[in-house]
Every structure is written in C-alpha cells, then in structure tokens.
C-alpha positions in Angstrom: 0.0 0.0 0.0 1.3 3.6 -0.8 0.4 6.2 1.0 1.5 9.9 1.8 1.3 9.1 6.0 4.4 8.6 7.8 4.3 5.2 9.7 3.2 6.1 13.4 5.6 4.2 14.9 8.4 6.4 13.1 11.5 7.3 15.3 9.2 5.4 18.7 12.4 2.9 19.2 15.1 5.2 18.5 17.0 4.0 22.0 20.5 1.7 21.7 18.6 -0.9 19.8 17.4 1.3 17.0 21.0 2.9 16.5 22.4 -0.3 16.0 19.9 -1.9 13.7 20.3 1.5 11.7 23.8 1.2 11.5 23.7 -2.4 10.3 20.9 -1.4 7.6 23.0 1.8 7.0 26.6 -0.2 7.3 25.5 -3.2 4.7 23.9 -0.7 1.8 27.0 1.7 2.1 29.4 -1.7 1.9 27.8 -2.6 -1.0 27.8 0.7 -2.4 31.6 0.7 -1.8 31.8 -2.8 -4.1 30.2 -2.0 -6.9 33.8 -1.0 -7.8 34.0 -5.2 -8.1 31.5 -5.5 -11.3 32.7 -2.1 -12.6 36.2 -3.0 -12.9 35.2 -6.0 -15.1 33.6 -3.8 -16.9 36.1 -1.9 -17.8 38.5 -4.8 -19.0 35.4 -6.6 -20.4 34.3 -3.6 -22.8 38.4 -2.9 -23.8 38.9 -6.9 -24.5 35.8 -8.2 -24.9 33.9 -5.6 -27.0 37.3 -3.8 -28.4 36.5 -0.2 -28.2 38.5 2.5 -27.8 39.5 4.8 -25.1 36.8 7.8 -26.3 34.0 4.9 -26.6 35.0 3.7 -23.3 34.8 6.7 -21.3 31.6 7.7 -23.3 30.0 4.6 -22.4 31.2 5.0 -18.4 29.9 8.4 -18.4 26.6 8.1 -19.6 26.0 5.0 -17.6 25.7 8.1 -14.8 22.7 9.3 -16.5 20.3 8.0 -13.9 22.3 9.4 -11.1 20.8 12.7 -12.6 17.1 12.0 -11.5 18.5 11.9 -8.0 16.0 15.3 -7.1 13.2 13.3 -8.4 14.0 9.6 -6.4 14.6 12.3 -3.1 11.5 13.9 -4.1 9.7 10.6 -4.1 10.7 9.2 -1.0 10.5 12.1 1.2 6.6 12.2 0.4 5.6 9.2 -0.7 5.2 6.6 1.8 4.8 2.0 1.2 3.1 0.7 3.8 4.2 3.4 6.2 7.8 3.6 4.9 9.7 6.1 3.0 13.2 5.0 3.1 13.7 1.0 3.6 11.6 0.3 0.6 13.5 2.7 -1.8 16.7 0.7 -1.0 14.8 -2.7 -1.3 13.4 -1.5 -4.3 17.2 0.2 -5.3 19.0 -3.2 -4.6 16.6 -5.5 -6.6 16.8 -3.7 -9.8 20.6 -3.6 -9.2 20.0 -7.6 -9.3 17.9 -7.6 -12.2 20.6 -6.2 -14.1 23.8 -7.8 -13.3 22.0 -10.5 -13.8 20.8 -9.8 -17.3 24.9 -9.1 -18.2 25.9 -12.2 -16.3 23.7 -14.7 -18.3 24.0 -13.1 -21.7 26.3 -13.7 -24.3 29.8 -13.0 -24.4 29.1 -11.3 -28.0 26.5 -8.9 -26.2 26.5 -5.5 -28.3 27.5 -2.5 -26.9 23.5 -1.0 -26.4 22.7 -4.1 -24.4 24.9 -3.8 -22.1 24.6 0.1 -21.9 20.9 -0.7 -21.2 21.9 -2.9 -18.6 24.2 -0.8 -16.5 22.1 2.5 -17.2 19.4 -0.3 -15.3 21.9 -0.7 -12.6 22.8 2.8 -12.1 18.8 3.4 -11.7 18.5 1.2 -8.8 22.1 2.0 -7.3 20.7 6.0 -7.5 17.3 5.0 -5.6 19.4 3.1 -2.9 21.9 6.1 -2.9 19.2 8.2 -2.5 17.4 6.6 0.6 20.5 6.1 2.4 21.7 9.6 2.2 18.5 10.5 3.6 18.7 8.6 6.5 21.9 9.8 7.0 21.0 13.4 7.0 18.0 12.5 8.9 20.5 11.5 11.9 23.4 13.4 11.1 21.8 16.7 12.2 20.3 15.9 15.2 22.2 17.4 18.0 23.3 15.6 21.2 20.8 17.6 23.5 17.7 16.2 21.4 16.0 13.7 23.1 16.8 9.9 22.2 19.1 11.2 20.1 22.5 9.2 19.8 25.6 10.8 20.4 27.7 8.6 17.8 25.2 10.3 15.3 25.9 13.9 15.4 28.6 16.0 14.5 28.8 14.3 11.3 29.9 10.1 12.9 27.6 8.9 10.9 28.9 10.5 7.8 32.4 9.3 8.7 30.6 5.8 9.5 29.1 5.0 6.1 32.3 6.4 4.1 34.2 4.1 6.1 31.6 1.3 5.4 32.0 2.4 1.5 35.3 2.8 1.6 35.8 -1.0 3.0 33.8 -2.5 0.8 35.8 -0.6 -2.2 39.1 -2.2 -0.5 37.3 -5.9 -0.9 35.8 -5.1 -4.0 38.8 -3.9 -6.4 41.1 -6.3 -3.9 39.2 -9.5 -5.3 38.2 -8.2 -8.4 41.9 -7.5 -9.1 42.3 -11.2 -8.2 39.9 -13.1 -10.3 39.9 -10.4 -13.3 41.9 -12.8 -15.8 40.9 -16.1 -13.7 37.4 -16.2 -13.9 35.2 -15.5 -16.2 33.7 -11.8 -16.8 29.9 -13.3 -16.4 30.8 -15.4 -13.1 32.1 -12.0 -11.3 28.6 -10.5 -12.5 26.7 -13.3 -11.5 28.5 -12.9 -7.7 27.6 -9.1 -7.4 24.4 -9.8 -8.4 23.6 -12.4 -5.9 25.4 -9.9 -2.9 22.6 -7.7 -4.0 20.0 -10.0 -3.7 20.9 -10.5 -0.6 20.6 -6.9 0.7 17.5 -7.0 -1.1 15.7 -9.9 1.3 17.7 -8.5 4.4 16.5 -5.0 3.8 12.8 -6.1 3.3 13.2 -8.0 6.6 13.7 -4.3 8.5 10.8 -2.6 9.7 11.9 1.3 9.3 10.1 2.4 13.0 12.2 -0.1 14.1 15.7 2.6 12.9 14.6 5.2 15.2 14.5 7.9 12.4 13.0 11.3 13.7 9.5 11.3 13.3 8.4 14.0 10.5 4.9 15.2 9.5 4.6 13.6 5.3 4.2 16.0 3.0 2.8 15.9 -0.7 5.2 15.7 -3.6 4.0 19.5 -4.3 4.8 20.7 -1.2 7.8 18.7 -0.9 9.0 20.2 -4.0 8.2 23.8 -2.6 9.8 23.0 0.0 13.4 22.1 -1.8 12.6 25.2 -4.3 12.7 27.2 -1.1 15.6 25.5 0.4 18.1 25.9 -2.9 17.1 29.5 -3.0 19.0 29.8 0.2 22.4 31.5 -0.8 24.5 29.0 1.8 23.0 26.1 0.0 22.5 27.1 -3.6 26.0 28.9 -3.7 27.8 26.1 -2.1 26.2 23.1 -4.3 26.7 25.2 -7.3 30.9 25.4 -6.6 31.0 21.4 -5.4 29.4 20.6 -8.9 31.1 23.3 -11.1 34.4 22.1 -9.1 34.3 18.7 -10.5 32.6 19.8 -14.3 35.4 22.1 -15.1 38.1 19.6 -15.4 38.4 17.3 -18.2 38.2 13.6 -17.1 41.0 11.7 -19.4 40.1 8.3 -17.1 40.0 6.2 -20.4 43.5 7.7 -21.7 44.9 6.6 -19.0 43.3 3.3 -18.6 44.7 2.3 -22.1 48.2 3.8 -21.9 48.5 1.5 -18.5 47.0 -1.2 -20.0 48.2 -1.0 -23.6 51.2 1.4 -23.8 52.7 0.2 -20.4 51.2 -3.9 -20.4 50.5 -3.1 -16.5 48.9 -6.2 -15.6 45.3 -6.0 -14.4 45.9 -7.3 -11.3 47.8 -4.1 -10.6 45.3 -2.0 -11.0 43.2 -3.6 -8.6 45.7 -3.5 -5.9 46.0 0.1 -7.1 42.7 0.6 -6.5 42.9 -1.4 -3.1 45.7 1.2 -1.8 42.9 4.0 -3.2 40.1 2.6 -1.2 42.6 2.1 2.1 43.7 5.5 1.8 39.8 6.7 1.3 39.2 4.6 4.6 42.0 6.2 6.6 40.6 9.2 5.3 37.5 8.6 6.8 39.2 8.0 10.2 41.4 11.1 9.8 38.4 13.7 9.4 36.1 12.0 11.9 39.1 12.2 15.1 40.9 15.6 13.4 39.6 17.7 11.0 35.3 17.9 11.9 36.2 21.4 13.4 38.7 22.8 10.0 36.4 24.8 8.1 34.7 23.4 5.4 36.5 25.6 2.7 39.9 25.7 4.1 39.7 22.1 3.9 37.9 20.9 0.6 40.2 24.2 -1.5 43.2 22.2 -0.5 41.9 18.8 -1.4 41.4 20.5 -4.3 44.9 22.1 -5.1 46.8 18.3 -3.9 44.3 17.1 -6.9 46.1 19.4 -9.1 49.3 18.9 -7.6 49.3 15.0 -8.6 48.2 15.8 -11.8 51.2 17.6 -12.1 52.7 14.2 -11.0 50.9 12.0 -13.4 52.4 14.7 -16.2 55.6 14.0 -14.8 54.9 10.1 -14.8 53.8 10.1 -18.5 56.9 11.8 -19.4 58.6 9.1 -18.0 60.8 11.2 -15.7 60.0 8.7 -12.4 61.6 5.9 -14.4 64.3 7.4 -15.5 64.9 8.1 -11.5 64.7 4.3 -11.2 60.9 3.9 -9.9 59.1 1.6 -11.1 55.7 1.8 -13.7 53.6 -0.3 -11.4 55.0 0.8 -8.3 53.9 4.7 -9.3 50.6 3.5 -10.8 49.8 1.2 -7.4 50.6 4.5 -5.2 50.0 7.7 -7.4 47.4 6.6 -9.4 45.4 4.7 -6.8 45.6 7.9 -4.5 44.5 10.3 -7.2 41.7 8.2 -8.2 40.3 8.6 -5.0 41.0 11.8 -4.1 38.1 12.9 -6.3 36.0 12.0 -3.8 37.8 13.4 -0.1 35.8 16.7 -0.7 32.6 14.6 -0.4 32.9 14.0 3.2 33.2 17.3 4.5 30.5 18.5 2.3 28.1 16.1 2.7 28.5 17.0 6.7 28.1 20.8 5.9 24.9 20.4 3.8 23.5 17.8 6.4 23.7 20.7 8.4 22.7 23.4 6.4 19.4 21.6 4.3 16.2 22.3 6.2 14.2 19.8 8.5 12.1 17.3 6.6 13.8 17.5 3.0 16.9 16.3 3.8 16.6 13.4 1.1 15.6 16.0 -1.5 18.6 17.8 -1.2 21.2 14.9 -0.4 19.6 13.9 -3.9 19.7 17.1 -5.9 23.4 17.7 -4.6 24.2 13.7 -5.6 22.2 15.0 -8.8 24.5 17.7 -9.4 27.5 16.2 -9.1 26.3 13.1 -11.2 25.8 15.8 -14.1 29.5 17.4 -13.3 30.9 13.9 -13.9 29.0 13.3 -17.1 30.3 17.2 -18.2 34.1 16.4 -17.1 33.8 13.0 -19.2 32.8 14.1 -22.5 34.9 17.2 -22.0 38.0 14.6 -21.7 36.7 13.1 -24.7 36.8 16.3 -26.5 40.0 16.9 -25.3 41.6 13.3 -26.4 40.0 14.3 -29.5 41.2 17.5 -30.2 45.1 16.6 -29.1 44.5 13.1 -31.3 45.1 10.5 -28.4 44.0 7.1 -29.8 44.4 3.5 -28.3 47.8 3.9 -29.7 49.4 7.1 -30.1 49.6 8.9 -26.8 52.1 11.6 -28.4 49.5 14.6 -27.4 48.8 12.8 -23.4 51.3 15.0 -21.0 49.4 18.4 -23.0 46.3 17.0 -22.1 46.8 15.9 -18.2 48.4 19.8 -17.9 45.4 21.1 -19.6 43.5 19.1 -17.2 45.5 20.4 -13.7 44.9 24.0 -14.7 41.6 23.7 -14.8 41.8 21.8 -11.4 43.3 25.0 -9.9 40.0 27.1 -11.2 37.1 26.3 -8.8 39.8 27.9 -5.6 39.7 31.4 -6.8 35.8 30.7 -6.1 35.9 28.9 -2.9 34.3 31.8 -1.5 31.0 30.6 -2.2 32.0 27.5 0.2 30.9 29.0 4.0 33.4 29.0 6.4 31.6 27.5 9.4 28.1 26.3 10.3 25.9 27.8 12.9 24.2 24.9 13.8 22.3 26.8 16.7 20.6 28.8 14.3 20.0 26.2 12.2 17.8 24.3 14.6 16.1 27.4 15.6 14.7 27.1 11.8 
C-alpha cells in the first residue's frame, strides 16, 4: 500500500537498539555501495577486450551510464513524500537493490558477444536502482546526522557528522574488498561469473532489507508532505544562498576539469602492459587511503572549516596531476621507480581523491538543508555532481580528440593531463561561495 502518512511508529524505538539496527541497515547498503567498484572493474577490461572499443568509446560509455544518477531530485523527491506501507526509506533501497540484481543478472547470463547497447541498457538499469538506494540512504543519513546531542533519544555517535564518517568508512571498505578480489579473479574467472557474484550480494541486501521494519531505525518522526509541497519546500531550500551557492561550486568544481580516465586506462594497459591485477591493488591502496581518510576527518579535521579544507583537497588534486604529467613523461623511471610501483601508489591515491571533498561537504549540507527535506537535497546535490561527472567525461573526450590521443598514439597525453590540472586549480579562486563554518544553533532554531 502507498500512502503519503508517515508510519506512526516512526522514530518510537530510536533507544541503543534502534542505533544499532540502523547502522547495520545503513553499514550493509553503504558496503555494498563501496563494491560496486567489483562488477565495474570488469567492466572496464570486459568492454576494452571483450567488446574492443576505444579509449573515447569507453569513457563515453562509463559516463553516460551516470545518467540515472541525474534524476537523484526526483527519487529524493519521491521518498520524502511518498510513503509504502508506512515507509519512505527502507523500501527505496529494497526497491534500489533488486533492480541492481535484475541487471547484473541480465549481463551475467548473456552472451559473451552482447552489443554494446545491451549492455549500456543494462548498467544504465543498474545505475537506476544503485541512484534510488543512494538516494534513501543519504536520507537517513542526514536525517540523523543533524540531530544534536541535546535532542532527546538522540544518539551521540550520530551527530557532528559520525555517521557520515561511518558510512564512508563502510564504503570505503567494501571498495578495498571489492577492487582487492576483483583484481584477483579479473583474468581467472570469467567476466559473467564476477557478474553473476555481485548480483547475488545484492540480492541478498535485497531480502535482508525487506526483513527491516523502518520504525524499528529510530528515524526522527516527520509530518509527510505531498510531492508538491515537498517540491516547494526544496525550491525554497536551494534558494537559500549557503546552499544554492555552495552546491553550485561542489558541482562546477568537478565539471570544469576534463576527465581523461579512459587515456589513462589504455596507456597502462596497452602502452605500459600493466597487468590487471595491478590495477586492482591500485585501487585497493585508493580505497585504504579513502578509509583512513574517513578515520582522519572523523578524530581531526570535523572542526577545520569546510572551505579551508575541501580548497586544499582541491589544489593536492592538481598537484598529482602535475605528477601523473611528470609520470607520462617518464621522468619517475628514468629516476629508477618503477611503472607499477607509481601507478599502485599515485594513481590509486589520485583516483580517490576525487571523492575526499565529499565528506566534509556532505557533513556541511546535512547541516545546512532544512528539517524534513533532507533526502531532497542529499539527492539534488548527488544529482549535481552526477551531471558534473558526465560534463568532465565528455569534456575529456573532446580533449583526447582535439590533441589526437588514440588506443595507440599517446604523443599529445602529457598536454592533455596539464590542460586538465589547470583547470583543477580554477574552482579555488571561487571557494568563496564555500561558507566558512556552520551555525548549527541557528539552524535548529529554523
């Protein structure tokens, strides 16, 4: 039954036992989150070896998979109003996990001659139901994140942005298993058995999901609203200048820079022969780093100001760019260091260093959205970021095209990787727009 009432028993058990089932509902979806780096990384190999295309193809393909992540606003929109069987988060990530299923699935039983639309149908299918899940957990996340420790019921580990550093560290473990083992069996097992494996972990967080009653999570308990108001409601949040000028940088921040992750996939793997296994355990030391990361901000850095901190994630993201200029050019071998040993440790760090900047942010907006659209604008900032990748990928496909990088000529590739650090550096002369602190005393009073 769909309904727009809230369940009555919503946030009635949100003692000790709630905060633990939470987290474990919470820990599992932001685990699995964290391995879909597993199927993703076959995906990769599978669409270079399998389906032969080319770097521009390939990065084409990855970033309009992201498509879905786009109608975040509208999945937020959805679950904040729109309530099954007195729910309005655990069914969106039931629902989220079982069309993730569905389409692993349909890649793992078909044909290893599958045509390039099918299986962009397919993950565009996943990408739906990984957005929905996103979407929902978020929520809860910002739900809990921004209640303070005075409230009542309220749980300490919660606030001041734990359970942000919680679920990243959930994510970024499961990304340390997942690229670990898929960097393992990529080569030893077949491309449709590693499928077949991710799709049958998301069953499983499928039935264990439905098995969760959500007044059972100890949510706060807010009044439902229509999808009209609801959207009124986020129209009248992003009009604030805190939150509309501070999404607008985070997104423009990551759309300015032109993506060249395909280039570089193919000159590891085909100019350099870097073994695949490699790049797993380059993407192992990425997802350890983005775990100890995690750790770092939760003990250290919750009281750095949120733009001091994310404008120098953002210059060290130039800075090894710089490096991976420096790398191409071969000048780290020439000092005796190893391809793999710089692609392991450089590579793997810079991959994830694209995403440091989320969790202070996502702790600043948790704190700056509104009561009772929280998943609305945890969506329509997931949204907007979504968007910026798919900008910063087919701008790095411009750019491979306009400096003539092909699967084998990689003459114009240090040009392009400068090209790609300057406009790095942009989005700081902006940071502005970034507030300094949070008054979170005012922002309860609201």
């Amino acid at each position: 039954m769909v309904s727009s009432e809230g369940d009555g028993g919503g946030g009635s058990k949100s003692g000790g036992g709630g905060d633990k089932l939470m987290r474990k509902v919470l820990g599992l979806g932001y685990w699995v989150q964290g391995f879909r780096c597993f199927p993703w990384l076959v995906v990769s190999f599978f669409l270079k070896d399998g389906l032969n295309v080319n770097p521009s193809t390939l990065q084409i393909l990855q970033s309009s998979a992201s498509i879905p992540m786009v109608g975040k606003p509208i999945y937020g929109l959805v679950s904040d109003s729109v309530y099954i069987y007195g729910q309005h988060r655990v069914p969106y990530i039931a629902l989220g996990a079982f069309l993730q299923a569905l389409s692993w699935l349909a890649i793992a039983i078909s044909p290893s001659s599958i045509s390039v639309f099918a299986i962009s149908i397919y993950l565009l299918l996943g990408n739906l139901g990984a957005s929905i899940t996103e979407v929902a957990n978020d929520a809860i996340v910002a739900e809990m994140g921004k209640q303070s420790p005075s409230t009542k019921h309220s749980q300490k580990p919660s606030s001041s942005g734990n359970l942000q550093s919680f679920v990243w560290i959930a994510s970024s473990i499961g990304g340390v298993l997942g690229n670990l083992l898929g960097g393992i069996f990529i080569g030893r097992v077949s491309p449709q058995l590693m499928f077949m494996f991710f799709s049958l972990l998301v069953a499983l967080q499928f039935f264990v999901t439905i098995s969760v009653r959500e007044s059972s999570l100890g949510l706060p308990k807010n009044p439902s609203a229509g999808i009209k108001k609801q959207l009124s409601e986020l129209s009248s949040a992003l009009r604030k200048p805190e939150i509309a000028y501070s999404i607008s940088w985070f997104a423009l921040s990551y759309a300015v820079i032109p993506l060249l992750n395909g280039t570089m996939f193919f000159y590891q793997t085909q100019y350099l022969k870097i073994d695949s296994s490699v790049l797993g355990i380059s993407k192992v030391f990425g997802q350890a780093i983005t775990l100890l990361w995690g750790v770092i901000y939760n003990r250290y850095l919750k009281s750095v100001s949120p733009r001091k901190l994310i404008s120098a994630i953002q210059a060290t993201m130039a800075i090894l760019m710089i490096s991976d200029f420096l790398f191409v050019h071969g000048f780290y071998r020439q000092m005796g260091v190893p391809d793999t040993l710089y692609v392991v440790i450089f590579s793997g760090f810079l991959e994830v260093l694209f995403f440091f900047k989320f969790l202070p942010f996502t702790v600043l907006i948790a704190q700056l959205c509104p009561q009772g659209c929280e998943g609305s604008i945890m969506a329509f900032l997931m949204s907007a970021v979504a968007l910026a990748f798919i900008v910063s990928g087919y701008l790095g496909v411009a750019l491979a095209s306009y400096i003539k990088i092909t699967g084998s000529d990689f003459s114009g590739f240090p040009f392009g990787i400068l090209v790609q650090a300057a406009c790095t550096l942009l989005p700081i002369f902006w940071s502005s727009c970034i507030p300094e602190y949070v008054k979170t005393k005012d922002k309860r009073k609201e």
